[in-house]
Backbone as CSV, one residue per row, in Angstrom:
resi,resn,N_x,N_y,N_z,CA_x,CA_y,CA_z,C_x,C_y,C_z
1,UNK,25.661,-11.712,4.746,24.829,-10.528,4.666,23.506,-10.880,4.018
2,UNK,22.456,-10.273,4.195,20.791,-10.757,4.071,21.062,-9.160,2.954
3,UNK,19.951,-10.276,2.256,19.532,-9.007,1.070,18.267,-9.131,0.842
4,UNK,17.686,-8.368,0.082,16.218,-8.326,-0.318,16.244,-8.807,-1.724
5,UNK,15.429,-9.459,-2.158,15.388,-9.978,-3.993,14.249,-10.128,-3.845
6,UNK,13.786,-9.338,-5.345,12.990,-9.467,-6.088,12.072,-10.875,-6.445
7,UNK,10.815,-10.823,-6.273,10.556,-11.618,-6.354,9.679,-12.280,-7.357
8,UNK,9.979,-13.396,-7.871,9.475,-13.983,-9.504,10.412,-13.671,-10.513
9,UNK,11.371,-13.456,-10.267,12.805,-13.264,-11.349,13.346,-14.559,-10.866
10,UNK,12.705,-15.638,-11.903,13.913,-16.749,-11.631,15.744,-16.908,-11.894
11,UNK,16.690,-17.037,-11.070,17.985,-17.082,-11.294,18.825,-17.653,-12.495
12,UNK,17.951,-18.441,-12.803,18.218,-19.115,-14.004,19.816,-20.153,-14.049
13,UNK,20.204,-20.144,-12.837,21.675,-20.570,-12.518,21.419,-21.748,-11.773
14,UNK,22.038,-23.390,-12.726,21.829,-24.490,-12.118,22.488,-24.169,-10.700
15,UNK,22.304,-25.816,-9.733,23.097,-26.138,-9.183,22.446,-26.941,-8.158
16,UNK,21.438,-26.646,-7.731,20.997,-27.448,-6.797,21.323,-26.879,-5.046
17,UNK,21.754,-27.441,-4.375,22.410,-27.221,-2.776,23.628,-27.090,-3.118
18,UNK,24.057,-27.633,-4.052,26.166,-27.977,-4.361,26.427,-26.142,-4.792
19,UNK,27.615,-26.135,-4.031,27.951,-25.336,-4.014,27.612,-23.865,-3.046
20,UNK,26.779,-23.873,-2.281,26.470,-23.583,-1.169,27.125,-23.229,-0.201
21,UNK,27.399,-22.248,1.122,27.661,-22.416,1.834,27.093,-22.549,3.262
22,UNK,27.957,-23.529,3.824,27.090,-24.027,5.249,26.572,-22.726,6.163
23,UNK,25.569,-23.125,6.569,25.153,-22.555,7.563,25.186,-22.689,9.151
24,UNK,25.759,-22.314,10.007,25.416,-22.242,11.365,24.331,-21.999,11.792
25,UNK,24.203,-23.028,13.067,22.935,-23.145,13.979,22.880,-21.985,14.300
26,UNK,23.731,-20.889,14.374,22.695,-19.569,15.356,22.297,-19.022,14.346
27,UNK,22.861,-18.830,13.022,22.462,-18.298,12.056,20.803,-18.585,11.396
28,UNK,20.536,-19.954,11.922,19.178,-20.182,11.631,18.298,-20.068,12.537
29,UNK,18.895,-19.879,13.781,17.958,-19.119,15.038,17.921,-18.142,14.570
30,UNK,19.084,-17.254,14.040,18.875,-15.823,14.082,17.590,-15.442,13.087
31,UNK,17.590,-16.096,11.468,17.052,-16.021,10.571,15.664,-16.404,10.972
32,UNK,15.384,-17.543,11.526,13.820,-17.819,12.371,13.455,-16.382,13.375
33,UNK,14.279,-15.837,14.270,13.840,-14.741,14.815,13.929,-13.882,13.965
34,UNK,13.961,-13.119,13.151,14.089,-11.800,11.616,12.605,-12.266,11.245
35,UNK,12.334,-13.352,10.764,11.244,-13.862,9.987,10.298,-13.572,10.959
36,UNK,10.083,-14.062,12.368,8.877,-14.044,13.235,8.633,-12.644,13.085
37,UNK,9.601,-11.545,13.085,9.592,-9.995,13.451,9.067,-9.427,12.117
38,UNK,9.795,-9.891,11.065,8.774,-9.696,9.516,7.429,-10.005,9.458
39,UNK,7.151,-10.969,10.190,5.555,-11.309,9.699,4.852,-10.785,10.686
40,UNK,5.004,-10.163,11.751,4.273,-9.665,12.734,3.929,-8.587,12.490
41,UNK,5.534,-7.430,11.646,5.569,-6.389,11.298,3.877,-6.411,10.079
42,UNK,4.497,-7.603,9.131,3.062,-7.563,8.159,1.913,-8.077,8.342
43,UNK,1.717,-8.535,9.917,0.385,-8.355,10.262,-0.057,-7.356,10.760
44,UNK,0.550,-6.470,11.644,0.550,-5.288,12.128,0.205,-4.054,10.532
45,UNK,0.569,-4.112,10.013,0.851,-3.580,8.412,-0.803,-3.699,7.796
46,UNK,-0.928,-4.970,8.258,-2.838,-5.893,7.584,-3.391,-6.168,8.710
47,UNK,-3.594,-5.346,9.437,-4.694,-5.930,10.646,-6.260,-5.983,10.108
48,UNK,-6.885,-7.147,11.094,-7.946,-7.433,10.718,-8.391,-8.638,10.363
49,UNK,-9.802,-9.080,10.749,-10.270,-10.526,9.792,-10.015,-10.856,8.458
50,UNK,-9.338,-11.974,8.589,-9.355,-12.091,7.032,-8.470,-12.157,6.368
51,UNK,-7.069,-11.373,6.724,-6.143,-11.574,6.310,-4.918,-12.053,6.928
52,UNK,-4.600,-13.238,6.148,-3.684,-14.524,6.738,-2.136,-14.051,6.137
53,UNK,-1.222,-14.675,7.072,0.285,-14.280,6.201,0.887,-15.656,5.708
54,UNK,1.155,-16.195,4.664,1.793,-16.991,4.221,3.320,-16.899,4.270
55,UNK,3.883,-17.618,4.970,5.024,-17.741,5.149,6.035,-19.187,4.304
56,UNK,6.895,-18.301,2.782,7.385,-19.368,2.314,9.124,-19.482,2.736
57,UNK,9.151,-20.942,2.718,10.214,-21.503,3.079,10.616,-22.689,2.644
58,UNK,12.105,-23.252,2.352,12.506,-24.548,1.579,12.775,-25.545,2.766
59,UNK,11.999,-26.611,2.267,12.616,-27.962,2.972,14.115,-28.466,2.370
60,UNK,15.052,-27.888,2.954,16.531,-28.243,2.670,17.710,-29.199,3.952
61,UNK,17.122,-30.478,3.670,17.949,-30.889,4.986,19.966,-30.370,4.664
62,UNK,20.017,-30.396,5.780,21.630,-30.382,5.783,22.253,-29.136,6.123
63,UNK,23.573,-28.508,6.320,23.729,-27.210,6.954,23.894,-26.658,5.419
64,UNK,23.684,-26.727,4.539,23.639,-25.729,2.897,22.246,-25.386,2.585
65,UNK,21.886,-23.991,3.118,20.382,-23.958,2.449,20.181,-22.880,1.532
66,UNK,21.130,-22.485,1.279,20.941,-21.505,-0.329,21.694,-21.646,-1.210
67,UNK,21.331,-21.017,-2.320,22.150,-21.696,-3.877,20.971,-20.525,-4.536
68,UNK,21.575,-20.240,-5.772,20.687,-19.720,-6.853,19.397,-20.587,-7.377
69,UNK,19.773,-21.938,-7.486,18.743,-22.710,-7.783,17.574,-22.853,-6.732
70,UNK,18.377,-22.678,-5.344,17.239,-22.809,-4.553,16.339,-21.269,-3.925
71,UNK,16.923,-20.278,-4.768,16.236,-18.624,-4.832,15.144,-18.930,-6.021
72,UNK,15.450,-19.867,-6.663,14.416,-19.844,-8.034,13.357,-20.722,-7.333
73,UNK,13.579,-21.677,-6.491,12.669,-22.549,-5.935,11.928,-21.999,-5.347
74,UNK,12.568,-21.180,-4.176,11.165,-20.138,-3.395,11.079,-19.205,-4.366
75,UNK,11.466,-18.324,-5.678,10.208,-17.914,-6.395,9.436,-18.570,-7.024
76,UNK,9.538,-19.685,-7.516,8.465,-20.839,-7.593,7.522,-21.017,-7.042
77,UNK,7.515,-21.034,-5.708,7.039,-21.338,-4.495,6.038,-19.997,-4.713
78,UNK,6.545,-18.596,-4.491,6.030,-17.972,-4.322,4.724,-17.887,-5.361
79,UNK,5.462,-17.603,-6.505,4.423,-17.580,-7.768,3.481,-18.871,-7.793
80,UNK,3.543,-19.813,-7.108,2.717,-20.842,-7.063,1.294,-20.193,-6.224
81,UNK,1.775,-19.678,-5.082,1.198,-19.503,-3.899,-0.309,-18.091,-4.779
82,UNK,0.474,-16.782,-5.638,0.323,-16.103,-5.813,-1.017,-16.681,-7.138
83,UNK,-0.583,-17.397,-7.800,-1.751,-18.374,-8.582,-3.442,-19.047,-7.829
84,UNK,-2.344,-19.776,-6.918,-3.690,-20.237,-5.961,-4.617,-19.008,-5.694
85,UNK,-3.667,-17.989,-4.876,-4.496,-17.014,-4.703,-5.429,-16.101,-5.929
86,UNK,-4.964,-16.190,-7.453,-5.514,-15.815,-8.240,-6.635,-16.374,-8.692
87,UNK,-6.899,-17.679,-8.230,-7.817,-18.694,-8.546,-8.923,-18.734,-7.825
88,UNK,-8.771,-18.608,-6.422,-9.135,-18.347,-5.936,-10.187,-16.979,-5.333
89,UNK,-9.298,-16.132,-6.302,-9.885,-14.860,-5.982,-9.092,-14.101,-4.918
90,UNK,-8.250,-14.893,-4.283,-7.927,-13.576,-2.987,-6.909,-12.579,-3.162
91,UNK,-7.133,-11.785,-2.639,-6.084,-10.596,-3.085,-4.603,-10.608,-2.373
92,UNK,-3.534,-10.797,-3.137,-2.711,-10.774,-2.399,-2.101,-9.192,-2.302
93,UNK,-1.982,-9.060,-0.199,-1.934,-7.499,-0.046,-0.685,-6.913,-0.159
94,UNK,0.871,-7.573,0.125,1.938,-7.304,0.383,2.685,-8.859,0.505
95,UNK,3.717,-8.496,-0.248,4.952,-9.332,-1.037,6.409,-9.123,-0.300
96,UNK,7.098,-10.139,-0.027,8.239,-9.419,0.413,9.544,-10.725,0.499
97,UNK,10.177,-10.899,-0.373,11.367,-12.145,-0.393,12.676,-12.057,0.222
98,UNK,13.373,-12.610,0.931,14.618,-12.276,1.671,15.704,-13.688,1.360
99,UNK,17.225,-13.101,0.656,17.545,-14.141,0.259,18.664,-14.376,1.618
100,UNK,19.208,-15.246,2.557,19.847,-15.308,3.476,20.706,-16.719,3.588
101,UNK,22.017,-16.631,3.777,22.488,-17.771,4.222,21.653,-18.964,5.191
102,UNK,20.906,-18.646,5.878,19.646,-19.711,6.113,18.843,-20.389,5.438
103,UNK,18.491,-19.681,3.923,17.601,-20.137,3.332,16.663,-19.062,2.704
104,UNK,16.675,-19.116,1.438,15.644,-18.077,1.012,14.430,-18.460,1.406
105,UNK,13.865,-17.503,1.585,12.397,-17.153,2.464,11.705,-16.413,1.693
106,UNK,10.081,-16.246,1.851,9.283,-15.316,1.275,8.103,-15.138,2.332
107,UNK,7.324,-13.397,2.624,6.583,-13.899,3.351,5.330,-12.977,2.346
108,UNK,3.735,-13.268,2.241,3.002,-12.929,1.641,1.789,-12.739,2.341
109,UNK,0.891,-11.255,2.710,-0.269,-11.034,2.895,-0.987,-10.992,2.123
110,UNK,-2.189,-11.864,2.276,-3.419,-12.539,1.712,-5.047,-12.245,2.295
111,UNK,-5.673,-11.718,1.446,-6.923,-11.882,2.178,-7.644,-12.788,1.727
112,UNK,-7.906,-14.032,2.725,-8.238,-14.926,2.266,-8.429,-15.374,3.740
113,UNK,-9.215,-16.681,4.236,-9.232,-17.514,5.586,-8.389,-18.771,6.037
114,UNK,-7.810,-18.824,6.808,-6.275,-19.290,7.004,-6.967,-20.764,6.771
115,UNK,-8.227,-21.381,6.937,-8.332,-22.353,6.731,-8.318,-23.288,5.079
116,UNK,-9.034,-22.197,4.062,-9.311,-22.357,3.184,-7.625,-22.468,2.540
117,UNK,-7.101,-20.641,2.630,-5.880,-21.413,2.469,-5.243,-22.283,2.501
118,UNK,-4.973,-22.609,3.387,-3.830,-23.541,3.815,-4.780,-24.623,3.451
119,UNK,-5.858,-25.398,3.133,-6.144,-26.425,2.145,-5.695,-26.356,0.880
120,UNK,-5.788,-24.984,0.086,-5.511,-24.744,-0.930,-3.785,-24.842,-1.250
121,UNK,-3.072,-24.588,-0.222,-1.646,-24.796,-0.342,-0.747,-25.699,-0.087
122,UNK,-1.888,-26.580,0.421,-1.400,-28.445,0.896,-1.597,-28.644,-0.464
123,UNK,-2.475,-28.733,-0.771,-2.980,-29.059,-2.157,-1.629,-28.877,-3.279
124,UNK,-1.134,-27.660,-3.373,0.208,-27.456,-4.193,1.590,-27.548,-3.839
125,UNK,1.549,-27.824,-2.412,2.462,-28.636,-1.917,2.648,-30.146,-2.070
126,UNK,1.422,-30.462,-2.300,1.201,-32.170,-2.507,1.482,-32.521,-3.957
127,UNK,1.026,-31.600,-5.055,0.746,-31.822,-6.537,1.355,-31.549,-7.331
128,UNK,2.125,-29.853,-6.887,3.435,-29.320,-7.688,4.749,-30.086,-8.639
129,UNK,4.853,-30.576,-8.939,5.978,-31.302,-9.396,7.366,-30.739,-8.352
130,UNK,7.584,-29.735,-7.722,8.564,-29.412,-6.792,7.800,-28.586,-5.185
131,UNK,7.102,-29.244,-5.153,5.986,-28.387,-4.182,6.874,-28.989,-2.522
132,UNK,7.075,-30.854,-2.998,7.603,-30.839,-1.875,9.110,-30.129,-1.101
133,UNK,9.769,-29.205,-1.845,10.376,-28.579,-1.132,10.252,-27.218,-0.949
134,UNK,8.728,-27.447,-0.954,7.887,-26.002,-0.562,7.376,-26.202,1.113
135,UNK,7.866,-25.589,1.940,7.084,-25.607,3.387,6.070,-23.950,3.349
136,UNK,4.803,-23.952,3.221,3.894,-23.261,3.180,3.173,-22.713,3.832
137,UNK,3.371,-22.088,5.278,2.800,-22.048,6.512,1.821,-20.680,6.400
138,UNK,0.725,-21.096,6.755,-0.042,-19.932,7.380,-0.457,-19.751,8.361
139,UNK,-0.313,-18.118,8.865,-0.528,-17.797,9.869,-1.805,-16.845,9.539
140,UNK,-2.837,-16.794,11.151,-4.166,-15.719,11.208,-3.929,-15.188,12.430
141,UNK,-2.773,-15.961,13.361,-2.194,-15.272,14.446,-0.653,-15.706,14.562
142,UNK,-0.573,-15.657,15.592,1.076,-15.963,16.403,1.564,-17.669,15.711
143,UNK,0.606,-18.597,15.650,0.844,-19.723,15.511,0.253,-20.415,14.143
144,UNK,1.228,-21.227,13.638,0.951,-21.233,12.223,-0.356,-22.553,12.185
145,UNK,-1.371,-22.532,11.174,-2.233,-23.462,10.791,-1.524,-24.692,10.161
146,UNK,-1.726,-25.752,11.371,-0.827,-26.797,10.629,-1.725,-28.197,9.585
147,UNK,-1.800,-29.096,9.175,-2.479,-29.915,8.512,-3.072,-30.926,9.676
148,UNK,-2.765,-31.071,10.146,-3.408,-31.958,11.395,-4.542,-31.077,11.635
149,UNK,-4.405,-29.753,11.971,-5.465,-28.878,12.167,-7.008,-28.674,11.181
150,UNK,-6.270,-29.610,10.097,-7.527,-29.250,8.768,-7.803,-30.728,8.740
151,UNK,-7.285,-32.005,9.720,-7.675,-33.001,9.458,-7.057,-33.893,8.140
152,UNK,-5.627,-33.196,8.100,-4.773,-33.837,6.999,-3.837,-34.218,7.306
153,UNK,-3.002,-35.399,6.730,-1.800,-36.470,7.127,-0.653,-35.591,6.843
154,UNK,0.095,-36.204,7.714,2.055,-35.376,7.670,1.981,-35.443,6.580
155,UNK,3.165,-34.762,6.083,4.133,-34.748,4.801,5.015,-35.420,4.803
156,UNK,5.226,-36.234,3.447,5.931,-37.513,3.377,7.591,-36.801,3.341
157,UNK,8.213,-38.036,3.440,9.454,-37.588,3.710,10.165,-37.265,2.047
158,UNK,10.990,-37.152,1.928,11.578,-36.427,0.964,12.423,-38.030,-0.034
159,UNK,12.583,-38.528,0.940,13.337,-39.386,0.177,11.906,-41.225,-0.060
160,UNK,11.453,-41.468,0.982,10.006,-42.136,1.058,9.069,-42.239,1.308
161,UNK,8.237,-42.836,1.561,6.569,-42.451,1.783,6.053,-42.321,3.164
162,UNK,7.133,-42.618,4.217,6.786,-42.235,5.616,6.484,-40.772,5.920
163,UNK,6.227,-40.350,7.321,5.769,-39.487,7.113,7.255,-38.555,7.784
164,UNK,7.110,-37.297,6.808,8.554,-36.606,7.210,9.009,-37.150,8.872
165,UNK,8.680,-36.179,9.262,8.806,-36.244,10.914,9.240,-37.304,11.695
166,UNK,8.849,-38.141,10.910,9.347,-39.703,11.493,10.671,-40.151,11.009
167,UNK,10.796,-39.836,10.049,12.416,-39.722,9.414,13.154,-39.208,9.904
168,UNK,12.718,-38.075,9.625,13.791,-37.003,10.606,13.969,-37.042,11.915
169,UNK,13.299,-37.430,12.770,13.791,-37.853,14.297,14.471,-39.139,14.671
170,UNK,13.917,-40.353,13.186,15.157,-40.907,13.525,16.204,-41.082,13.064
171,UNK,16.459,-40.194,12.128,17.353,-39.721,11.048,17.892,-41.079,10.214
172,UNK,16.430,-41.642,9.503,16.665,-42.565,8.852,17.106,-42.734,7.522
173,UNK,17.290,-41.453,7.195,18.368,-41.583,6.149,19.619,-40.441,5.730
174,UNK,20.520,-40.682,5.549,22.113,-40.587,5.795,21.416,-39.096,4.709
175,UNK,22.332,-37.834,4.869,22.528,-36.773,4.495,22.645,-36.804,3.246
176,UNK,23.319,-37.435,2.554,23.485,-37.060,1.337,22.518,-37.496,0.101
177,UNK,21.525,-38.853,1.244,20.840,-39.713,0.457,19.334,-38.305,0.175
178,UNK,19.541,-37.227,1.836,18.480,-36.588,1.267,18.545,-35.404,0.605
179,UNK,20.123,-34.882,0.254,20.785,-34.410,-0.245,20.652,-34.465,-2.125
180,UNK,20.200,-35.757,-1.707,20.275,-35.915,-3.521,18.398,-35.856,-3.617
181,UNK,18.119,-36.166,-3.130,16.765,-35.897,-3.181,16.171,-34.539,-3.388
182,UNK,16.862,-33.832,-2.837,16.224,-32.105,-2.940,17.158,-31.877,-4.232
183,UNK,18.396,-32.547,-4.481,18.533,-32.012,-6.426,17.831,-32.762,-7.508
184,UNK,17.035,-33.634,-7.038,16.130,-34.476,-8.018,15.202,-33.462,-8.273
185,UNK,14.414,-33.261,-6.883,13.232,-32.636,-6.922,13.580,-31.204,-7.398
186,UNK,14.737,-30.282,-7.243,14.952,-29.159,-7.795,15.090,-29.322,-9.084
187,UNK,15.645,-30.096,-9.635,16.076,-30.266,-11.269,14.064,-30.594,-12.508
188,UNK,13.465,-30.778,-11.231,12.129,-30.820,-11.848,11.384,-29.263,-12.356
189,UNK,11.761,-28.648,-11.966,11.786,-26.734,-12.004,11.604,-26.828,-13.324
190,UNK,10.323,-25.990,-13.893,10.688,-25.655,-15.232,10.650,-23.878,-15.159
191,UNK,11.903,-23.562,-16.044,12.892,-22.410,-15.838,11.607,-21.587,-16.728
């Protein structure tokens, strides 16, 4: 069952991925289609120049993508996002977190320019001490602004310095090796 949570109340409950339960492939189709229909709803909601939807989400390889620890990660994530934007100046218009056996999610309207953004959120994806299991996507339409698009290199993989994508297609490293990697990088969280 999908619930709504509050968002920036960290859980405060170790654990990492352990303890988790698996997820099914349709279940993360299903959860990818909910999300497309959420953020459309909150562009429809913010129409107009100018305002981009940030869409947060955890890089969690393996079929376990929620845990309490990893609800504190995307409010991390979020409140990271919500900083930039304070720094920035842009107003963030509408907030909205969904915790789901897929993976906690967050999605956020911003007025701000999807380009500037999304420099600004590579940036804390790159620097964060847990940023890399932040996936940070913005959208100004249907299709998200990717880093190639701003003239910036993949994202390294989780476990070495290649670039994700290349790992993962050739699934060069065994599950658990990246398994332990996302509780390294979660255990970096300061509560």
């Amino acid at each position: 069952m999908t619930r709504t949570a509050p968002v920036g109340v960290p859980s405060g409950v170790p654990g990492g991925v352990a303890g988790g339960v698996p997820v099914a492939p349709h279940q993360l189709l299903d959860a990818r289609d909910r999300r497309v229909a959420r953020r459309r709803a909150l562009q429809a909601a913010h129409p107009g120049p100018g305002v981009t939807v940030v869409a947060v989400t955890l890089v969690v390889p393996g079929p376990v993508k929620t845990s309490p620890t990893l609800e504190a990660v995307r409010d991390d994530g979020v409140r990271g996002v919500i900083r930039v934007c304070a720094l920035h100046r842009w107003r963030v218009l509408a907030r909205a977190a969904e915790d789901a056996p897929s993976g906690p999610e967050a999605l956020l309207a911003v007025a701000a320019r999807a380009g500037e953004l999304k420099q600004a959120l590579v940036h804390l994806e790159d620097h964060h001490p847990i940023g890399r299991l932040w996936d940070l996507d913005v959208f100004a339409g249907n299709a998200p602004l990717g880093r190639a698009d701003l003239g910036l290199g993949p994202r390294r993989c989780l476990v070495c310095e290649q670039p994700a994508h290349a790992c993962a297609r050739s699934r060069a490293h065994p599950l658990d090796q990246l398994t332990t990697a996302v509780e390294v990088l979660g255990a970096r969280r300061q509560p």
